[in-house]
C-alpha positions as CSV (number, residue, x, y, z in Angstrom):
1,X,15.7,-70.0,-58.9
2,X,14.6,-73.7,-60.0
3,X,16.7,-76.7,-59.4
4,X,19.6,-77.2,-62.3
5,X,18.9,-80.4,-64.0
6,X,22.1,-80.7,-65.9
7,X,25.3,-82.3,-65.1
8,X,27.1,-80.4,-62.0
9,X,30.1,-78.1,-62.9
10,X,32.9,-77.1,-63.0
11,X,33.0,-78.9,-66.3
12,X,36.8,-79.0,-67.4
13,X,38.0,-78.0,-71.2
14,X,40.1,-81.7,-72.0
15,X,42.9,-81.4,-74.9
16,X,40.9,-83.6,-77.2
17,X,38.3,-80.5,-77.4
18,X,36.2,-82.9,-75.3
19,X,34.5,-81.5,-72.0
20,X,34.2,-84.0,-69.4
21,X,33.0,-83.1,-65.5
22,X,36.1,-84.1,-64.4
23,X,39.6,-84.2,-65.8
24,X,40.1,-87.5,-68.2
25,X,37.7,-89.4,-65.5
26,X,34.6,-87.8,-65.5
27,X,31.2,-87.6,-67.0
28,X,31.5,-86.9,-70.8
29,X,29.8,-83.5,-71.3
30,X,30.1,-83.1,-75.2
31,X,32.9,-83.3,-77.7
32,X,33.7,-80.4,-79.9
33,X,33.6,-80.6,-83.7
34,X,34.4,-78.4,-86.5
35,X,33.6,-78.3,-90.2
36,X,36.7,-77.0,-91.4
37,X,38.9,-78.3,-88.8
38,X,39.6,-74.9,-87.7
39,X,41.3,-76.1,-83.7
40,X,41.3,-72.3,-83.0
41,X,37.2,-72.0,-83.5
42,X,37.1,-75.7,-81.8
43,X,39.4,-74.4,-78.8
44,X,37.0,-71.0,-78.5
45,X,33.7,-73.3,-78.7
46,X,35.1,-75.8,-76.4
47,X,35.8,-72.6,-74.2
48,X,32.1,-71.5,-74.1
49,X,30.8,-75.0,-73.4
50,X,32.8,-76.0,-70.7
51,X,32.0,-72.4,-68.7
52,X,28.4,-73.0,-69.0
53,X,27.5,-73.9,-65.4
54,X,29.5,-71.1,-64.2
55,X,27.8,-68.3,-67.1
56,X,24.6,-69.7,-65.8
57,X,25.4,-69.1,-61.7
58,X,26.9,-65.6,-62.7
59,X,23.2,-64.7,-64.5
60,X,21.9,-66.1,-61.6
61,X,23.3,-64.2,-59.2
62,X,23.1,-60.9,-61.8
63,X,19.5,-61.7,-61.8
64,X,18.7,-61.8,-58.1
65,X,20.7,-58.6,-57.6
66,X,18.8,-56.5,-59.8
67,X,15.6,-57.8,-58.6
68,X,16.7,-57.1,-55.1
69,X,18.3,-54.0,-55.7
70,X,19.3,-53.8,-51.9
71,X,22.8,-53.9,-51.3
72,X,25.3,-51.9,-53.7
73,X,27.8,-54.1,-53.1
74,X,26.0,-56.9,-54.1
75,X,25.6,-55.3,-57.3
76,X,29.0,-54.3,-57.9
77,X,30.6,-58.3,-56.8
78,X,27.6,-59.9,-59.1
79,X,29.0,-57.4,-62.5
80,X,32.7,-58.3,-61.6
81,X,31.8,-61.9,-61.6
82,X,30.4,-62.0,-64.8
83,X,33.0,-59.7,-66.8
84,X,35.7,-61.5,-65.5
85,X,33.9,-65.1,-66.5
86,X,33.6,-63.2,-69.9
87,X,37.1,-62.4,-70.1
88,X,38.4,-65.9,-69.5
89,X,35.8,-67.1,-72.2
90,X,37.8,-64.8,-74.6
91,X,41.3,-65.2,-74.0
């Protein structure tokens, strides 16, 4: 794969709806807005945001496993990965 060329994760989910690299003191990532000032849609959007460099290394890795297609394992750890990054999204 070709070198990320945005901001490092993890990015963390602040209580302002704001995602910053790190907690409070870090790089501001992007701050969270909604129309209707629906908090639950902000919360859930905010959500998606901040897990962005970790959907993107679990694609990764999915990607390289099904090219590879070599170790079941592999297969099986790469699938967990992503379902359980997809379940924490949700919750």
């Amino acid at each position: 794969m070709s070198k990320n060329n945005h901001t490092p994760g993890p990015w963390i989910l602040n209580p302002d709806f704001t995602i910053s690299q790190k907690e409070d003191k870090g790089i501001l990532i992007a701050m969270v807005c909604s129309a209707n000032n629906d908090d639950e849609q902000r919360e859930a959007n905010a959500k998606l945001i901040a897990s962005s460099p970790q959907l993107l290394e679990a694609l990764e890795t999915l990607i390289a496993v099904v090219e590879s297609l070599t170790e079941e394992g592999q297969l099986v750890g790469g699938l967990f990965k992503a379902r359980e990054l997809v379940k924490s999204i949700k919750k």
